[in-house]
C-alpha positions in Angstrom: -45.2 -22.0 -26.2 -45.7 -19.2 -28.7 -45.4 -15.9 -27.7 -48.1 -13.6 -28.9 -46.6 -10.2 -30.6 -47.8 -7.1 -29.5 -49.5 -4.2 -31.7 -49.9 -0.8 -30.8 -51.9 2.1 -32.1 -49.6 5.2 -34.4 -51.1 7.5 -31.2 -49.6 5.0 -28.4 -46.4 4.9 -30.7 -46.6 8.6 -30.8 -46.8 9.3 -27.0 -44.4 7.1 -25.9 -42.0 8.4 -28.4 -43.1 11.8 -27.1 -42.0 10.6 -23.0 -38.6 10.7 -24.4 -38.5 14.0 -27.2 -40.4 16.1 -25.0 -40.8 15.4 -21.3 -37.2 14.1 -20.6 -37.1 10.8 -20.2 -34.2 8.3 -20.8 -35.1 5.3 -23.4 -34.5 3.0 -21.0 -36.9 5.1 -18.5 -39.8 5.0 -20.9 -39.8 1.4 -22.2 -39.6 0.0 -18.4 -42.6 2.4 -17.4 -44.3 1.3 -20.5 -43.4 -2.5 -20.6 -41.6 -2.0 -24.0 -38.6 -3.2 -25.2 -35.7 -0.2 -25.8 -35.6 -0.8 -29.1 -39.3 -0.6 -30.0 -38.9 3.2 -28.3 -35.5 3.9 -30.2 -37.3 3.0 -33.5 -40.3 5.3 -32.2 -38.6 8.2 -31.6 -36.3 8.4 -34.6 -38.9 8.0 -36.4 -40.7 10.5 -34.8 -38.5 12.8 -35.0 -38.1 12.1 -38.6 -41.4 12.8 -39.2 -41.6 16.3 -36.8 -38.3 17.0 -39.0 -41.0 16.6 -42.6 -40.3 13.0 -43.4 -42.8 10.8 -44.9 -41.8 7.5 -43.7 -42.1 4.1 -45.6 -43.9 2.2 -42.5 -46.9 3.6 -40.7 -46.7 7.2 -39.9 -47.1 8.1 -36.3 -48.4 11.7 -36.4 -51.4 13.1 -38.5 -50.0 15.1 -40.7 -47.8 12.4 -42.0 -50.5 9.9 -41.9 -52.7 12.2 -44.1 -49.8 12.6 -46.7 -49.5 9.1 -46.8 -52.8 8.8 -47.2 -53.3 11.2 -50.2 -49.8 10.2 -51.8 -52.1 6.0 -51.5 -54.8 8.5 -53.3 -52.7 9.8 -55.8 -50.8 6.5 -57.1 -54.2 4.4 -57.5 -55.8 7.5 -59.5 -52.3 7.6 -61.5 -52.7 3.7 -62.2 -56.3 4.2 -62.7 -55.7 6.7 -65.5 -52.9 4.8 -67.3 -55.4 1.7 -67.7 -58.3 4.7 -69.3 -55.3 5.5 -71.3 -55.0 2.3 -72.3 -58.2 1.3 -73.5 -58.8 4.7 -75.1 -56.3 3.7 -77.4 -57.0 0.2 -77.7 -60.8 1.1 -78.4 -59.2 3.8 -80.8 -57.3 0.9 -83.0 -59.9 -1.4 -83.2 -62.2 1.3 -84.3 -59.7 2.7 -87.0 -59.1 -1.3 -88.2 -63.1 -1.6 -88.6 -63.4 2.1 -91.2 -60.8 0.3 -93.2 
């Protein structure tokens, strides 16, 4: 019998990180009340607080300011990739074109 894993959302992430870092609830508290296991929270709320602290972090970021600099740093490396392959073929077309005055 196959258990079926869970998802949740960055924002349910978020506010149940947020039980613990701001309304004072134990970790232990919080997962019961929220059917989680402890160490789903303790993952949460470090990184959480990672994140409150300015750190991008590699998985999924749980508030919106780090999900927006994930998003534009996503932005950044495909325009970076996109303008190497330009480069590229500029140079390419550039050699082929300087073979063919010969």
């Amino acid at each position: 019998m196959d258990r079926q894993r869970r998802t949740f959302t960055p924002e349910f992430k978020r506010e149940a990180a947020s039980l613990v870092l701001d309304q004072g609830y134990s970790h232990i508290e919080a997962a019961r009340s929220l059917g989680l296991v402890e160490s789903a929270l303790r993952r949460w709320v470090s990184q959480l607080q990672q994140e409150r602290g300015g750190v991008t972090p590699t998985s999924k970021a749980l508030t919106p300011e780090q999900q927006k600099i994930q998003e534009l740093e996503a932005r950044i490396n495909r325009l970076e990739r996109e303008k190497s392959i330009l480069k590229k073929a500029t140079a390419l077309l550039m050699a082929e074109e300087h073979e063919r005055s010969r």
